[in-house]
N, C-alpha and C positions, 0 to 999 in steps of 0.2 A: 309410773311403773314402766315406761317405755324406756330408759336407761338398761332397768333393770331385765327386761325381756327380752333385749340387743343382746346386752352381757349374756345368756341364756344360748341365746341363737350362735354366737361364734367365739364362747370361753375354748369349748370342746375342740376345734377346728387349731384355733392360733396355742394350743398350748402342745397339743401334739405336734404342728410344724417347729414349734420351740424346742422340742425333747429332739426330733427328728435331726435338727440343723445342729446343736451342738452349740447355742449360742453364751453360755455360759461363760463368763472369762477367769483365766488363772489358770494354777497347776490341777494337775490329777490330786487325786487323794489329798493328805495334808499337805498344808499350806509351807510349804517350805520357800519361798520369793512370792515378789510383791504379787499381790492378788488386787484388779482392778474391782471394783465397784461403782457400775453405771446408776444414773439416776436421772430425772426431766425435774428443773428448778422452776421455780413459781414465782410470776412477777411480784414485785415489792418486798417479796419475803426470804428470808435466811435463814434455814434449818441447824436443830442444834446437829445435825452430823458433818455440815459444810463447817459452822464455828468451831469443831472437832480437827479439821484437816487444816484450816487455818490457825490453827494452835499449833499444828505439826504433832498431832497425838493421834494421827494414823498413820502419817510414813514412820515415827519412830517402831512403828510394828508392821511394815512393811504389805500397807493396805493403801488403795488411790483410789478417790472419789474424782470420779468424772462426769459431767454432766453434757447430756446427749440433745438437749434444747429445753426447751420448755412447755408446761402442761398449765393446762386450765383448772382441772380438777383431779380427784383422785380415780374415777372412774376410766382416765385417759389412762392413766398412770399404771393401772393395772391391766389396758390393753395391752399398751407399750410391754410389759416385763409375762405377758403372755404369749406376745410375738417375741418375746428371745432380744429384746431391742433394750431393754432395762434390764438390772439384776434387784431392785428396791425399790416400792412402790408404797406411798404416804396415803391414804386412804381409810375414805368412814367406815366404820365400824359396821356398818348396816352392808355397805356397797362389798366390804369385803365378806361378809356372811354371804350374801349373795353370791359373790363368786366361787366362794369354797363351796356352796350349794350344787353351782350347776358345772362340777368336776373341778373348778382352780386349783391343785396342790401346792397351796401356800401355806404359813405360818406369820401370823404377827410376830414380832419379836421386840420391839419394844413399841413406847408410845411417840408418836409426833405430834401431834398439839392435844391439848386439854381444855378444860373446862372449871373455873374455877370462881369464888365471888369477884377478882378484880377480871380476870382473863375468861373474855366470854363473850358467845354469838349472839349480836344486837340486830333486830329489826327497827330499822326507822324508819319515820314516816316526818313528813315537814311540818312546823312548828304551828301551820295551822290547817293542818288537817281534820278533817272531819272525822278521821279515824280515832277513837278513842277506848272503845269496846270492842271485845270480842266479834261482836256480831256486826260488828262495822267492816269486819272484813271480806263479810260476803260481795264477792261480785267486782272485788279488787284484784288488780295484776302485783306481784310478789317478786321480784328479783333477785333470784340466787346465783352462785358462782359455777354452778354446775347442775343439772339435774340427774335425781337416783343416788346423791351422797347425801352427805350430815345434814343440809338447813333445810332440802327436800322433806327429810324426813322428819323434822323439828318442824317445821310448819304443820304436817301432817297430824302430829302428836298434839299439836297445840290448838288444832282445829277437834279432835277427837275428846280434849279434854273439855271443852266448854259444847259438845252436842251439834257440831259444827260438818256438815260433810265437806271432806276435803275438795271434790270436784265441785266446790263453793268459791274457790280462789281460781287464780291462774297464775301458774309459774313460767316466768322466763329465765333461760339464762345469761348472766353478764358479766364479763368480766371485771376482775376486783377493782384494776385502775378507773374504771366507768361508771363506778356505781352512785359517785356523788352526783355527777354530771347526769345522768341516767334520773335517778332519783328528781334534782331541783328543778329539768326541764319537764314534771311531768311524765313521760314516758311512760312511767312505773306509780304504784301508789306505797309501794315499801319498797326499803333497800337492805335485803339481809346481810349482814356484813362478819363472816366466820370468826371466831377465836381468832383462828391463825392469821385473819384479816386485819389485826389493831395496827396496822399504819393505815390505814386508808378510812378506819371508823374515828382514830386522831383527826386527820386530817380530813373527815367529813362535820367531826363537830365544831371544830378548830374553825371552821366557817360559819358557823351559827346556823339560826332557822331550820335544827331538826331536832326532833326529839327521837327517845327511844321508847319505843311501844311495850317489847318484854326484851326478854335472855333466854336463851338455852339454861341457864342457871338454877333457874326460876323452875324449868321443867326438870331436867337433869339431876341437879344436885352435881357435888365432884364427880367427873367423869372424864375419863380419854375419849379425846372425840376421832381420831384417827391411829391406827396402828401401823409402824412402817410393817412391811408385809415381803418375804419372800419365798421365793421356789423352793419346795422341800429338798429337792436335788441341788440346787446351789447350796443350801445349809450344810447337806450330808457332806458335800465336796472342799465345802472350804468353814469346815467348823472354828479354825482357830482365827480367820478373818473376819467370820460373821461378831465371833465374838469379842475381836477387836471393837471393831466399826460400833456394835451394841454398846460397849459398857465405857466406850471413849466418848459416845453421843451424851450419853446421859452424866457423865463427868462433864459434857460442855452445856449442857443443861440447868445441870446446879452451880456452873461455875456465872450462866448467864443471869443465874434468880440472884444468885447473892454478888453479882459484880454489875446493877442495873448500867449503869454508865457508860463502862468499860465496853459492854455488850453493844449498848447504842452502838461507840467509837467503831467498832469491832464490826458491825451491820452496815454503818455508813460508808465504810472502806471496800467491802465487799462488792453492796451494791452499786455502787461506784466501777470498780473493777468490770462490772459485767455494765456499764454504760448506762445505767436506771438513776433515778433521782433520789442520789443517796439523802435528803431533808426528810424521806421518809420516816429513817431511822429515829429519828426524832418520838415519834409516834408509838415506837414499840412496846408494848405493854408487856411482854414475856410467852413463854408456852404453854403454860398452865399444867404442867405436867407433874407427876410424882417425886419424889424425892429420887435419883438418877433411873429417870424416863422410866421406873417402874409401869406393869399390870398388874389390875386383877380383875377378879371375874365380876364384879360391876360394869366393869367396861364391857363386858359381850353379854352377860344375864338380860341387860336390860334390853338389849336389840333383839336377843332371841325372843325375849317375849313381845315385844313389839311384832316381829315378821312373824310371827304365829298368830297373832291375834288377826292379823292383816291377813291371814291364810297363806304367804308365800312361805312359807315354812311348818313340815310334819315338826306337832308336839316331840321332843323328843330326838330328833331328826342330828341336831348337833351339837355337841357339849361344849364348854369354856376353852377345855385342852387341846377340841379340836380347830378352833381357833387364834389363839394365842397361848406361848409359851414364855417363862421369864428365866428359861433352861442357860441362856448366850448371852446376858446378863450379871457377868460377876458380881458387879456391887448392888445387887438388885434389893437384898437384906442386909447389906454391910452398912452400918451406921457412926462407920469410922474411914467410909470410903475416902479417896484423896479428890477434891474438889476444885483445887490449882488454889488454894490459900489456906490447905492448914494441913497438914503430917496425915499419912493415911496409906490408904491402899491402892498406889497408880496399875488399875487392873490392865490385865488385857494381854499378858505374858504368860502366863499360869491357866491352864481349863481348868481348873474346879467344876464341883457337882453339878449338874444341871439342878434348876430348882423349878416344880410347877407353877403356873400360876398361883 
């Protein structure tokens, strides 16, 4: 809960200094030249909105994904585009409730990773650990990649289902490329390894000597496990780049599900580019996300009721819509959308209706 208390203590503060400075980039009103879009990249991994810009299916609509360094988690991510220092921020579903709780005026606007039976958040533990039951995890340290987002609260859930109190474990955080190394020397006695983590759960099993204890799968069901998220006032101001950037991510989304390979090739050159050990690529198992990076209100239902039952949240307090929208989203119901391998609809020129979740 100490993430989340932080977040609480200085959303108020860094978002008004944001409104105040003007940190927003592009034109006034609509989007008439190129409109930048900042963002903080994430070691070993490649976003389907960067595989969007490296297709060149954002300058062809006059949109530029810039990346301002790099973040650990989503909860950084959302300081970062509260200080004015980011315009897009990738973040759990829970962490962003949170935020829009304690004043954030953000909007999800599409999904960034998901949750799915192959694409999904593994806890391991080594191949001969004594951990094998629920109740084996009393008293054990837990390694996640951030604390107060998605595996924080997936342990939580997972301690609460079997009768378990949470201040029964102990959470550290670590970053992704450490976890193996973290894990095999002992340190830790699990290594939670995110969705969005499958180069580094590849290339933890890819070594042998660990098992996986559950999934988020297992608890979840399908589910988006983070929403990219931004400032209502960046939306209002640049609707027809928002809408770009949206419904171009999610054409590179579906182009990465049904082009495994290509996507690999596509990631390894990437990371590569930014000087990381493009063999990760290898490892990539996909985003787990909707048919073009759709929501819906499963993605946020199930967190509301989670932070209510925890008490951080009034019954009632916030709805789906005030959370996520699938409004900047063209192809969000289009089932003839264009995919980059078959006739369709290459959105992101036309604003069409906004549609709710």
């Amino acid at each position: 809960m100490k993430a989340s208390l932080l977040l609480a203590g200085t959303w108020w503060l860094l978002t008004s200094q944001a409104a105040l400075s003007g940190q927003a980039q592009g034109a006034e009103g609509a989007d008439s030249e190129t409109v930048t879009i900042r963002y903080l990249s994430s070691r070993g991994q490649i976003t389907a909105p960067e595989i969007a810009q490296a297709k060149g299916w954002l300058d062809d609509h006059g949109v530029t994904l810039t990346s301002e360094g790099f973040s650990q988690g989503g909860p950084e991510s959302l300081f970062a585009m509260a200080s004015g220092s980011i315009d897009i921020a990738g973040a759990a579903t829970s962490a962003t409730i949170n935020a829009i709780t304690n004043g954030a005026d953000i909007v999800g606007v599409m999904a960034s990773n998901g949750v799915d039976e192959t694409v999904n958040s593994r806890f391991y533990v080594l191949e001969d650990s004594e951990i094998r039951e629920p109740s084996d995890l009393v008293g054990k340290t837990v390694a996640v990649n951030t604390l107060g987002a998605h595996l924080d609260y997936v342990v939580r859930e997972y301690l609460r289902q079997h009768d378990i109190p949470y201040n029964a474990v102990r959470l550290v955080a670590v970053p992704g490329p450490q976890l193996g190394q973290t894990l095999r020397s002992g340190q830790v006695d699990i290594a939670a390894v995110g969705a969005w983590q499958s180069v580094f759960a590849g290339q933890l099993e890819e070594g042998g000597g660990v098992r996986s204890l559950f999934d988020d799968h297992e608890l979840l069901g399908d589910i988006t496990l983070s929403p990219y998220s931004m400032q209502r006032e960046f939306v209002e101001r640049h609707p027809q780049a928002v809408r770009t950037l949206v419904t171009q991510s999610g054409r590179a989304a579906n182009w990465a599900k049904n082009h495994p390979d290509q996507a690999r090739e596509l990631i390894a050159e990437l990371l590569a580019q930014r000087h990381e050990n493009a063999q990760l690529a290898d490892y990539w198992a996909g985003f787990g996300v909707r048919d073009q990076a759709r929501l819906n209100d499963h993605d946020v239902q199930y967190w509301l009721g989670v932070l209510e039952r925890e008490g951080t949240l009034r019954a009632d307090q916030l709805t789906v819509a005030d959370v996520i929208t699938n409004a900047y989203n063209t192809n969000a119901y289009n089932t003839n959308a264009y995919n980059g391998d078959a006739e369709g609809t290459d959105a992101g020129d036309e604003a069409g209706e906004g549609v709710k979740p």
